[in-house]
ZAMAR-746936 format. One record per residue: residue in three letters; chain; y, z negated, x of N, C-alpha, C in turn; residue number from 1. Coordinates in nm, 4 decimals, padded with zeros to 6 digits. Each point is the difference from the previous one (the first is absolute). Layout:
res_chain_n_north_n_up_n_east_ca_north_ca_up_ca_east_c_north_c_up_c_east_n
ALA_A_Y_Z_X_Y_Z_X_Y_Z_X_NUM .
...
***
This chain:
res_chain_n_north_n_up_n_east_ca_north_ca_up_ca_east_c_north_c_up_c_east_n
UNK_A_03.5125_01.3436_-06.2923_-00.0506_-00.0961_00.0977_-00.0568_-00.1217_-00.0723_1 .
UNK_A_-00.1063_-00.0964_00.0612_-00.0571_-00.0665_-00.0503_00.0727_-00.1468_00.0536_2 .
UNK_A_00.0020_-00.1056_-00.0717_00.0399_-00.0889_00.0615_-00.0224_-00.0211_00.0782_3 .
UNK_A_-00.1394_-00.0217_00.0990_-00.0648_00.0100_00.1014_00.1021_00.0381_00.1157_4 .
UNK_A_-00.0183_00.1486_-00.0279_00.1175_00.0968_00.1201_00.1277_-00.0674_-00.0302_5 .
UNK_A_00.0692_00.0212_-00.1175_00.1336_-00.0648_00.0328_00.0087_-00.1240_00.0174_6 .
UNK_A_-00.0893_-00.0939_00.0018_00.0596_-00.1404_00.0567_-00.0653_00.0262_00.1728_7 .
UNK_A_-00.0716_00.0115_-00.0193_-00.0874_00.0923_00.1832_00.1418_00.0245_00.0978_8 .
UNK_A_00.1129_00.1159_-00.0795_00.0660_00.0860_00.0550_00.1779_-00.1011_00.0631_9 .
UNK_A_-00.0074_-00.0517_-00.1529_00.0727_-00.1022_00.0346_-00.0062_-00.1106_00.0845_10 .
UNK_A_-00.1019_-00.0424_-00.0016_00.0392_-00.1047_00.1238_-00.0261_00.0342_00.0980_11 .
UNK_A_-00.0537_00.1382_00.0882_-00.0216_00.0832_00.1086_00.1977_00.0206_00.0243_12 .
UNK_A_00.0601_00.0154_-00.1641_00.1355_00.0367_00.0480_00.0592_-00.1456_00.1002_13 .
UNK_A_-00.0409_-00.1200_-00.0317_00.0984_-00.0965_00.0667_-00.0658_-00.1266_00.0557_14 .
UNK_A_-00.1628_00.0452_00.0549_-00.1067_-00.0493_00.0264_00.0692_-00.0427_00.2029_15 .
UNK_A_00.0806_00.0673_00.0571_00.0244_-00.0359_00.1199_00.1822_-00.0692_00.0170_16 .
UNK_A_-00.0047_-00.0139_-00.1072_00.1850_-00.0639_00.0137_-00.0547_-00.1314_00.0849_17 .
UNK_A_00.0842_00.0054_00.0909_00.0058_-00.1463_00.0888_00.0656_-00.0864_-00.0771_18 .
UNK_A_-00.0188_-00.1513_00.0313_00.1318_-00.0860_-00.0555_00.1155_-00.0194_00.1098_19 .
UNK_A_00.1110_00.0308_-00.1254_-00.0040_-00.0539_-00.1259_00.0329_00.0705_-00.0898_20 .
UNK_A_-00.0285_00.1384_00.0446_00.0416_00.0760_-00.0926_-00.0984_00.0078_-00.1354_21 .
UNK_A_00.0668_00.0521_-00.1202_-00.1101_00.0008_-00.1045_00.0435_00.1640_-00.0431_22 .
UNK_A_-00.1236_00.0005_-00.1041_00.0139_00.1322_-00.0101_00.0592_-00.0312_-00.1852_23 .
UNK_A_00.0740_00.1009_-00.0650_00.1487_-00.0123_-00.0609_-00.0513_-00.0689_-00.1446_24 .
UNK_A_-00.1212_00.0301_-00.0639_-00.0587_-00.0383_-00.1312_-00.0308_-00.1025_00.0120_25 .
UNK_A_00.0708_-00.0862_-00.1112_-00.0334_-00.1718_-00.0155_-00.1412_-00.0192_00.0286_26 .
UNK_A_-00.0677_00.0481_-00.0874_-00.1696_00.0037_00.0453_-00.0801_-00.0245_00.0852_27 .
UNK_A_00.0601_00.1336_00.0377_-00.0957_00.0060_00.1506_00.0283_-00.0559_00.0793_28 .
UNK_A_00.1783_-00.0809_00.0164_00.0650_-00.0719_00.1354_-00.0519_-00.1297_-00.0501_29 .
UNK_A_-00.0044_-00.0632_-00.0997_-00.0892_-00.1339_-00.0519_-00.1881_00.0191_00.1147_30 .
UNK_A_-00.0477_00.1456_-00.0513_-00.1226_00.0118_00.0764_-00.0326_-00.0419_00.1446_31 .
UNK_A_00.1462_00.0572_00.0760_00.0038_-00.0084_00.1313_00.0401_-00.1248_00.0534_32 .
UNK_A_00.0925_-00.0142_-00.1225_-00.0097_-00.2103_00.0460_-00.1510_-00.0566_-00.0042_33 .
UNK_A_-00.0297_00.0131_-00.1053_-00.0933_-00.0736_00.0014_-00.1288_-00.0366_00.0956_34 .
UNK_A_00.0110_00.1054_00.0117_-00.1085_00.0649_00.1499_00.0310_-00.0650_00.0973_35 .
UNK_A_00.1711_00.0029_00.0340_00.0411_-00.0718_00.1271_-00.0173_-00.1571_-00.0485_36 .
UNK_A_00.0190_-00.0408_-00.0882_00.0324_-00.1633_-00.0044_-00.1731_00.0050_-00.0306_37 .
UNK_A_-00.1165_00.0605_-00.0137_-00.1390_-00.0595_-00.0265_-00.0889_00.0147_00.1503_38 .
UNK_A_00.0766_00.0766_00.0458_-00.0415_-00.0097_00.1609_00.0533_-00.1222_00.1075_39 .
UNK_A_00.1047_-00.0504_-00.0408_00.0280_-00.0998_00.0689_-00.0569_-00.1355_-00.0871_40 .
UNK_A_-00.1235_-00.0028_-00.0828_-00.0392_-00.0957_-00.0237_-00.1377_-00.0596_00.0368_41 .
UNK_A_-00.0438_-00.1136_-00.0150_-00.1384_-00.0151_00.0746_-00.1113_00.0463_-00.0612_42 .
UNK_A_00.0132_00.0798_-00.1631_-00.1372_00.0019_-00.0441_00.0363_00.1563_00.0015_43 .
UNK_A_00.0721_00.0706_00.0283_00.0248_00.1340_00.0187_-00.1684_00.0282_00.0799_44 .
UNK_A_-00.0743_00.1623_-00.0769_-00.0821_00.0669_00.0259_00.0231_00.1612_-00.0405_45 .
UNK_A_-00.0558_00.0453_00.0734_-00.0446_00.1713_00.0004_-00.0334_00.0118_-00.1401_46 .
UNK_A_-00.1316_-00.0688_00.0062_-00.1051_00.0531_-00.1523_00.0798_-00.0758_-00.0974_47 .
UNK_A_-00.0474_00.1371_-00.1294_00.0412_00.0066_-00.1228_-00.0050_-00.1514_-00.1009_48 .
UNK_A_-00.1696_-00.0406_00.0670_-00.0730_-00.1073_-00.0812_00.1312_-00.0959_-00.0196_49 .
UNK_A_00.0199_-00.0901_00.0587_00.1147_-00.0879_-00.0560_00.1032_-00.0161_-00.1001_50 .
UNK_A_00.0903_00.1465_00.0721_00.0576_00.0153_-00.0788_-00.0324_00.0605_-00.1960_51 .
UNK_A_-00.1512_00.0830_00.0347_-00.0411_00.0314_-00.1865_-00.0631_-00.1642_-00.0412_52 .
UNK_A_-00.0463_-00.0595_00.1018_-00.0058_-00.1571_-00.0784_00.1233_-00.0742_-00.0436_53 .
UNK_A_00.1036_00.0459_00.0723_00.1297_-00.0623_-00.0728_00.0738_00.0777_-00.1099_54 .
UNK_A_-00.0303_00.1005_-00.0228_00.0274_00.0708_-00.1403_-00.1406_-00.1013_-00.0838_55 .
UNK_A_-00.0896_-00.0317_00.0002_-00.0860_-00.0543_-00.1206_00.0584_-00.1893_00.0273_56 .
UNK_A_00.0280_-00.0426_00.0910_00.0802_-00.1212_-00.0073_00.1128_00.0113_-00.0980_57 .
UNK_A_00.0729_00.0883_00.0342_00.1471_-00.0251_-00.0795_-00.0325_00.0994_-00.1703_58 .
UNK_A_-00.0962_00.0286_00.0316_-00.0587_00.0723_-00.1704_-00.0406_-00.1406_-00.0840_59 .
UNK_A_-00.0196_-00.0785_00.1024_-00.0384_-00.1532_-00.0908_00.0567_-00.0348_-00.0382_60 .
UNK_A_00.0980_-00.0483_00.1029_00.1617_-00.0468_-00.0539_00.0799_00.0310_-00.1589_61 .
UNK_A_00.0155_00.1669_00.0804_-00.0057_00.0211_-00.1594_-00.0312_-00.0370_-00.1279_62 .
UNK_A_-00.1689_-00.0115_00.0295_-00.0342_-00.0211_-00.1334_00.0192_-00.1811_-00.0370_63 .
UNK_A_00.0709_-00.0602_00.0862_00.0173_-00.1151_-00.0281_00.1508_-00.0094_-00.0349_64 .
UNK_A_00.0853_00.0829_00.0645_00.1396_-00.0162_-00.0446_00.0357_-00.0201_-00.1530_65 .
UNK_A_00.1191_-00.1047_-00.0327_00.0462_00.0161_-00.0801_00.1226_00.0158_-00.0260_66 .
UNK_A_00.0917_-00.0396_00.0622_00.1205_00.0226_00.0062_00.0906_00.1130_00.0418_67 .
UNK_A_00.0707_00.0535_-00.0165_00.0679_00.1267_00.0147_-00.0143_00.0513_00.1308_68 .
UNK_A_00.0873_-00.1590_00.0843_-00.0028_00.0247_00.1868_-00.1212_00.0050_00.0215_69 .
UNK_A_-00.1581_-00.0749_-00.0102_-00.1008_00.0362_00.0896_-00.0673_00.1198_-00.0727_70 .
UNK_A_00.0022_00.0571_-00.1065_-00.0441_00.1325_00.0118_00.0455_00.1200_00.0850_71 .
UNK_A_00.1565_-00.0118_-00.0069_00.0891_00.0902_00.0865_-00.0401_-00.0936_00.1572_72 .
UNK_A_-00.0430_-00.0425_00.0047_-00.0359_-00.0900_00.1838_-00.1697_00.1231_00.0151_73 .
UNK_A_-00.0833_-00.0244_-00.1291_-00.0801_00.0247_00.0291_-00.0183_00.1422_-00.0158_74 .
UNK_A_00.0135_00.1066_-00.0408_00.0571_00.1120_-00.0301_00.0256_00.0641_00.1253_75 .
UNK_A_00.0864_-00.0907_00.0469_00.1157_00.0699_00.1287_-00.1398_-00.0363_00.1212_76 .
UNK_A_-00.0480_-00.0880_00.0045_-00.1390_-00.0601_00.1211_-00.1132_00.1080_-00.0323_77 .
UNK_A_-00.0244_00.0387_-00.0821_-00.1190_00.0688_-00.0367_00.0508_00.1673_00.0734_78 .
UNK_A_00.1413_00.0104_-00.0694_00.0713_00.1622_00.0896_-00.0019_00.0098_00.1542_79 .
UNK_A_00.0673_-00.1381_00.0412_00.0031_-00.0261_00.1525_-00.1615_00.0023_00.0795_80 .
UNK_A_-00.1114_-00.0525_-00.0512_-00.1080_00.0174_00.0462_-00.0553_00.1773_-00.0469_81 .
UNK_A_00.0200_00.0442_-00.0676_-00.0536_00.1108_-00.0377_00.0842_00.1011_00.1077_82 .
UNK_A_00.1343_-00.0231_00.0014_00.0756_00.0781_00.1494_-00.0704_-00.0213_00.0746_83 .
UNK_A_-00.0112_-00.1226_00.1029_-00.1126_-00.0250_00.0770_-00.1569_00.1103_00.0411_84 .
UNK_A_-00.0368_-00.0547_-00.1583_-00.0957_00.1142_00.0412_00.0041_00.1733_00.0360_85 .
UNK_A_00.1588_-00.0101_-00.1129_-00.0086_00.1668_00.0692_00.0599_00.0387_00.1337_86 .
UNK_A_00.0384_-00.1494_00.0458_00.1190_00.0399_00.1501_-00.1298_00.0437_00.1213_87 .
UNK_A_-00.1168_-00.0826_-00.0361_-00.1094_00.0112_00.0876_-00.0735_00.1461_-00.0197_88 .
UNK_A_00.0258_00.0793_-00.1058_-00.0539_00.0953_00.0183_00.1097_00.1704_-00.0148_89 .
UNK_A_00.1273_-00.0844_00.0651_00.0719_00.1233_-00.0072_00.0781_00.0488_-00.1200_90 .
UNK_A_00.0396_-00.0474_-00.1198_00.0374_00.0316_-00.0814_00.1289_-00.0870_-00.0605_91 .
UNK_A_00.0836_00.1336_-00.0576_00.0932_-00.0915_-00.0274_00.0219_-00.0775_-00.1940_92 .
UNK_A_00.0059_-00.1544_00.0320_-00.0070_-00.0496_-00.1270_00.0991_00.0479_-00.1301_93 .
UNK_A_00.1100_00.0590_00.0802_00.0961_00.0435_-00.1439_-00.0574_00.1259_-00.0530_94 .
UNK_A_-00.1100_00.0843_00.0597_-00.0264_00.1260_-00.0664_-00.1126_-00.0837_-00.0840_95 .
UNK_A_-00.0997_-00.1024_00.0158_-00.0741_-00.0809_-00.0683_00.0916_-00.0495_-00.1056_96 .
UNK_A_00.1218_-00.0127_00.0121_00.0323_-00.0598_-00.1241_00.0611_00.0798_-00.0470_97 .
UNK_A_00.0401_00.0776_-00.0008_00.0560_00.1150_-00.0901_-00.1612_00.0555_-00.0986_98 .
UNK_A_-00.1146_00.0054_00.0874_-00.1143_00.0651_-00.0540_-00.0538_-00.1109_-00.1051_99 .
UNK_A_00.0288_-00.1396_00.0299_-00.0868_-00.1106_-00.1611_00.0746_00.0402_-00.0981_100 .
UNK_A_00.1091_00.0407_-00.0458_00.0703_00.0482_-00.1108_-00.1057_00.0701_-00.1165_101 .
UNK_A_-00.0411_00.1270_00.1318_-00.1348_00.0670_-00.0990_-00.1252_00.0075_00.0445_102 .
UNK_A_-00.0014_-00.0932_00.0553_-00.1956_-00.0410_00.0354_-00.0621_-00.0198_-00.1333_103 .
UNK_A_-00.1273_00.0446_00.0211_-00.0857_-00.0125_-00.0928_-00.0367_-00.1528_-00.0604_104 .
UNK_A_00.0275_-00.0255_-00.0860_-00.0714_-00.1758_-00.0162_-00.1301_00.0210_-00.0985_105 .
UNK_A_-00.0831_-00.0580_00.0141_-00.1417_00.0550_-00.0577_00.0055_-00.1345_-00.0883_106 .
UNK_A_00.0564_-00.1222_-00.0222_-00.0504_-00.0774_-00.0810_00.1677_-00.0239_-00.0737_107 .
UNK_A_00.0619_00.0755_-00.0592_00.1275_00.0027_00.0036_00.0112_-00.0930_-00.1551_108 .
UNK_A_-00.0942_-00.0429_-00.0375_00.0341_-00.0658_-00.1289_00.0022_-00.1781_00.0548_109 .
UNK_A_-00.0505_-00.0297_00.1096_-00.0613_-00.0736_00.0163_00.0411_-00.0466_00.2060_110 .
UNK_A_00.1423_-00.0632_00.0029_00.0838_00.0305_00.1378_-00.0949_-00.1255_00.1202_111 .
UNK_A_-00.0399_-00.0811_-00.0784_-00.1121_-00.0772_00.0924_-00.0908_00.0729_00.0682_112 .
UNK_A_-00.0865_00.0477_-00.0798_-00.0949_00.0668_00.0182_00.0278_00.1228_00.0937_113 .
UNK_A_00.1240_00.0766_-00.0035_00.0666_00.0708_00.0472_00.0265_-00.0301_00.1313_114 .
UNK_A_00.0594_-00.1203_-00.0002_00.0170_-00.0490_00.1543_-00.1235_-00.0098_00.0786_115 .
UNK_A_-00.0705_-00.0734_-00.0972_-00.1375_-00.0317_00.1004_-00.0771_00.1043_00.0901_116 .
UNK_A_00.0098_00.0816_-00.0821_-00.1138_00.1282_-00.0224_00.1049_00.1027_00.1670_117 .
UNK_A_00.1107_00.0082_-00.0232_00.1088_00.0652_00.0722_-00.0257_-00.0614_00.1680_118 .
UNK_A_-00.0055_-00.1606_-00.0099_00.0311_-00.0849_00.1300_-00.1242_00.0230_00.0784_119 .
UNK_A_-00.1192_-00.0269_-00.1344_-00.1139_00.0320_00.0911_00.0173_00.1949_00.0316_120 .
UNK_A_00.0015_00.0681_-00.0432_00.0114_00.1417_00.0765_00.0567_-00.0239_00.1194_121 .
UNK_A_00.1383_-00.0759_00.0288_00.0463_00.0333_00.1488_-00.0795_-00.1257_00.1213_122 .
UNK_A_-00.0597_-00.0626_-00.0876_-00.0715_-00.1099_00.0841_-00.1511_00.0905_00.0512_123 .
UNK_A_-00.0224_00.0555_-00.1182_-00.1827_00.0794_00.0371_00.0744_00.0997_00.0973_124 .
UNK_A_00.1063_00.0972_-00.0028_00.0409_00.0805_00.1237_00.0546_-00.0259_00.1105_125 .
UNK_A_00.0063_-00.1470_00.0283_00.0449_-00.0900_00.1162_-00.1331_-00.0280_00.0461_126 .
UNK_A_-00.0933_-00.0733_-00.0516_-00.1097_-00.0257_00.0843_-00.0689_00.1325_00.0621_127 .
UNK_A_-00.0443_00.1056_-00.1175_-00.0885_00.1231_00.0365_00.0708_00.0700_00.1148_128 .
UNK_A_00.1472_-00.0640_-00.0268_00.0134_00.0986_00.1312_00.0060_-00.0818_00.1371_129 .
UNK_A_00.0273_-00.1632_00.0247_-00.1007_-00.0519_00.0897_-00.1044_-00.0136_00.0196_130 .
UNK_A_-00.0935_00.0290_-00.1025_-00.0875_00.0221_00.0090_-00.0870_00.1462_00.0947_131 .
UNK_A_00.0833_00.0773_-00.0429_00.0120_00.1568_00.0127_-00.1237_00.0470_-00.0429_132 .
UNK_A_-00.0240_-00.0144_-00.1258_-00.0850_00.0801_-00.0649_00.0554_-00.0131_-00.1257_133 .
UNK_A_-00.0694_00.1213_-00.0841_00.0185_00.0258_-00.1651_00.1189_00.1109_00.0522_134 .
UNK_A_00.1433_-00.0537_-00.0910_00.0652_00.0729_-00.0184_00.0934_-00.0337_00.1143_135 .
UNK_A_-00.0266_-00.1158_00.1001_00.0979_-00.0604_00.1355_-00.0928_00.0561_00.1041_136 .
UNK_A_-00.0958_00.0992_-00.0276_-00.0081_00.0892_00.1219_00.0224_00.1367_-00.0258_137 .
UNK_A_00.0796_00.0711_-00.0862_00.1159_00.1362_-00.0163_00.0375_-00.0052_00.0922_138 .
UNK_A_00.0915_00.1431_00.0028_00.0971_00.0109_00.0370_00.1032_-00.0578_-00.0384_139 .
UNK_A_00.1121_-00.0334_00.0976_00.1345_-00.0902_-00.0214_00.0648_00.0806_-00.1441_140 .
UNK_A_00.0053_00.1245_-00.0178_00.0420_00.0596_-00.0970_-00.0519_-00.0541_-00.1258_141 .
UNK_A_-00.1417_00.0276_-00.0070_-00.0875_-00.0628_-00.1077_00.0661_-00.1377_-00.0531_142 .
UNK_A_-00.0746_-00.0945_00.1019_00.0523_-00.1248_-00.0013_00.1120_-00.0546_-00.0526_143 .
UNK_A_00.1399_00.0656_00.0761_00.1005_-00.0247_-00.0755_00.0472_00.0259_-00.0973_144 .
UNK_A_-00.0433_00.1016_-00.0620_00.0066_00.0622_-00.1416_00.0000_-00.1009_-00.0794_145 .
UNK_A_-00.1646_-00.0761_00.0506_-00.0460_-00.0538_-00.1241_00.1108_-00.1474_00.0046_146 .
UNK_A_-00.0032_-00.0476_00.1380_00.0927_-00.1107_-00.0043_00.1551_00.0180_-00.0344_147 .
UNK_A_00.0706_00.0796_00.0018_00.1213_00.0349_-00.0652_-00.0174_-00.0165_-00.1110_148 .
UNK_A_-00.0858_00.0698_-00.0770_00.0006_-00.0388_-00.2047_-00.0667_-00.1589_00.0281_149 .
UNK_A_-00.0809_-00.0270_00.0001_-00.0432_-00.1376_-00.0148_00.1044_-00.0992_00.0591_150 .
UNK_A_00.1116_00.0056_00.0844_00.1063_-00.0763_00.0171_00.0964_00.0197_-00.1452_151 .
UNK_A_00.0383_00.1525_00.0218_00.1011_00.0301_-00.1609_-00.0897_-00.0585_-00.1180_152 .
UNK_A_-00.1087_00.0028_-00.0016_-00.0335_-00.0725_-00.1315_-00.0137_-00.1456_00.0096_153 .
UNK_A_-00.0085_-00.0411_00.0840_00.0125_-00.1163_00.0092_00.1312_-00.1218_-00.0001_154 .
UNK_A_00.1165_00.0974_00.0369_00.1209_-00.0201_-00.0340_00.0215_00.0118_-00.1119_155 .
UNK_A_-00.0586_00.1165_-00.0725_00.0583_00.0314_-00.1079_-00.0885_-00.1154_-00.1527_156 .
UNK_A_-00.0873_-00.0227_00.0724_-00.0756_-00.1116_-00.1389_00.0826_-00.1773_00.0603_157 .
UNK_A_00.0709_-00.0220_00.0759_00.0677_-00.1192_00.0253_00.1206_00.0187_-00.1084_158 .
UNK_A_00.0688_00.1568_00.1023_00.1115_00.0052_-00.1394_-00.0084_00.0107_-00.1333_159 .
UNK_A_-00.1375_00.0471_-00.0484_-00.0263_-00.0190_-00.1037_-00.0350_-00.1343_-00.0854_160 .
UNK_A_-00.0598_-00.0916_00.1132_-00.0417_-00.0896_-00.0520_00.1175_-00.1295_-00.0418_161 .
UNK_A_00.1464_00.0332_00.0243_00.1407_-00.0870_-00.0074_00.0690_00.0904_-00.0352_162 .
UNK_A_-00.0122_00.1058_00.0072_00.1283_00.0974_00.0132_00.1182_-00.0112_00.0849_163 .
UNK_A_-00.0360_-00.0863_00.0845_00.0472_-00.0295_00.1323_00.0420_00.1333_00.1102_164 .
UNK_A_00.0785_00.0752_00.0549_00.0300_00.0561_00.0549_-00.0282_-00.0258_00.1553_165 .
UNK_A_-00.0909_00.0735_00.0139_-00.0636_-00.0325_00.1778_00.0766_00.0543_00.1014_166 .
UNK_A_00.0885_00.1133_-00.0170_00.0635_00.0495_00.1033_00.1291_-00.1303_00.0301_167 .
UNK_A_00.0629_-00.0532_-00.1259_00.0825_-00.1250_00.0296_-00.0422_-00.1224_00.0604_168 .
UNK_A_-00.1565_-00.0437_-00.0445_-00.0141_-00.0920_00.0350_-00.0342_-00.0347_00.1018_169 .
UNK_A_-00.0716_00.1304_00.0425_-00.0315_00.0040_00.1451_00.1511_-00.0360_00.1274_170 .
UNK_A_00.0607_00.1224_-00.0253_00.1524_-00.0370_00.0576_00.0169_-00.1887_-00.0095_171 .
UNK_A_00.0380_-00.0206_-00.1478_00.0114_-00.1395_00.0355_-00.0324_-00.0591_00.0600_172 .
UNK_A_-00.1503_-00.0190_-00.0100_-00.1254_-00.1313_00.0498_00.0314_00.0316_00.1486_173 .
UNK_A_-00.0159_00.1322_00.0405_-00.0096_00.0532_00.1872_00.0977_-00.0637_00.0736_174 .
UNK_A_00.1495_-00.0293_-00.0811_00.0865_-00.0391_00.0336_-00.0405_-00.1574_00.0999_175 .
UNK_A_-00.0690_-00.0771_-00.1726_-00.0318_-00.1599_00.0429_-00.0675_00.0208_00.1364_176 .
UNK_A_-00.1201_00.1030_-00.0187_-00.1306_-00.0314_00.0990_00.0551_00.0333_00.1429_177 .
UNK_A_00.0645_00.0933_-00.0118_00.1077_00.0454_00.1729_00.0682_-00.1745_00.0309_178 .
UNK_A_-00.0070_-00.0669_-00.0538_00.0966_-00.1287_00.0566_-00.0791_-00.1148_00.0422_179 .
UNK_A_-00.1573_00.0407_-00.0048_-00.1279_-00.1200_-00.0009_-00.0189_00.0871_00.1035_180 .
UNK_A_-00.0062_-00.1441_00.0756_-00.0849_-00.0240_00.1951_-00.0749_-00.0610_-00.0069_181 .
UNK_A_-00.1440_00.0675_-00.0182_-00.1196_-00.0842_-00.0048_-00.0758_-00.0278_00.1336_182 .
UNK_A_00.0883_00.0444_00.0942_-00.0403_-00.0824_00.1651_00.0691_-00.1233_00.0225_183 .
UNK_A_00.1513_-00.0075_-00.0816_00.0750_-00.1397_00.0266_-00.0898_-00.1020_-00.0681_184 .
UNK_A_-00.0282_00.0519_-00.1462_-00.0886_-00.1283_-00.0951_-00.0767_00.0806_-00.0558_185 .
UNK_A_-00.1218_-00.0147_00.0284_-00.1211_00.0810_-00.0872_00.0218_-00.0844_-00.1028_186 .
UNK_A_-00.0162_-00.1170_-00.0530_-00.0053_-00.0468_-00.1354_00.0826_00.0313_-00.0977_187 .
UNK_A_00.1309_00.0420_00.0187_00.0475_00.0459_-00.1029_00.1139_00.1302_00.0395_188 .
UNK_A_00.0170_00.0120_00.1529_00.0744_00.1303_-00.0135_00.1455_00.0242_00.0506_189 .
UNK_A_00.0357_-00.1562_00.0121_00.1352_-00.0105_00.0129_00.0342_00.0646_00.1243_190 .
UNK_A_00.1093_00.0374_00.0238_00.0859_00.0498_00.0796_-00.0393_-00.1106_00.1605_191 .
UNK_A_00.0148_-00.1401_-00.0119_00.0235_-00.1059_00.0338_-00.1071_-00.0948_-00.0551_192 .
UNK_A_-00.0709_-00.0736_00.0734_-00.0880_-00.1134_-00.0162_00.0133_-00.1229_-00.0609_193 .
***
């Protein structure tokens, strides 16, 4: 099976759990939070666009971090938006992260370049396919193919680029972001105004 199908298959497995139930893998029950706590917010949308612009936001970050905590902040923001994008198209993010382990990295000497090259792939398959032409007017099969590796590689050149562990950091960071109410205070998030 291709990542595609098995992340496809998987979240078809626990794609209708009501709350509050979650379905049993840290992962994927992080996924289903997330979904629920990004729907009860005010900039919550359908389309992909946002959320692949907030994977190249927090790819910045990155490259500005220096300290131990905001790489692991930024690391874990870049995973949480990249879930995002795959929650919108049906797929589940822990089979994406099991798959960056052995994604292809084409600039592997060179983890900048790596990132860049990676972020823009899932950004060019976010627009084309609002767009719905090129390769975002396939079939959903097609399509997701290509967006499943271009997420795993794109995970996988972050972890490369710290050696930062994305499946942890993600867990971590999701933790913070589940506790920010950006209807109480858009300016910064708090719980409380």
């Amino acid at each position: 099976m291709t990542t595609f199908s098995t992340a496809r298959a998987t979240f078809e497995s626990w794609a209708a759990i009501d709350a509050p139930h979650l379905p049993p893998d840290p992962i994927d029950a992080m996924q289903v939070r997330l979904l629920r706590w990004e729907q009860a917010q005010p900039f919550w949308r359908v389309s992909s666009l946002p959320v692949a612009l907030g994977c190249g936001e927090e790819a910045g970050e990155l490259a500005d971090a220096v300290r131990h905590h905001e790489i692991v902040d930024a690391v874990g923001d870049v995973a949480i938006y990249a879930c995002q994008v795959a929650t919108r198209h049906r797929l589940a993010f822990g089979e994406i992260l099991d798959a960056a382990s052995n994604s292809d990295l084409n600039h592997m000497y060179d983890e900048w370049r790596e990132l860049l090259s990676a972020l823009g792939r899932v950004q060019h398959l976010i627009l084309k396919r609002e767009q719905r032409i090129r390769i975002g007017a396939e079939s959903d099969e097609v399509f997701g193919e290509a967006l499943a590796a271009a997420l795993a590689r794109m995970i996988g050149a972050i972890t490369d680029a710290h050696g930062i562990d994305a499946r942890d950091a993600f867990l971590e960071v999701a933790k913070r972001v589940l506790a920010r109410n950006w209807t109480a205070n858009p300016v910064t998030g708090a719980a409380t105004p």
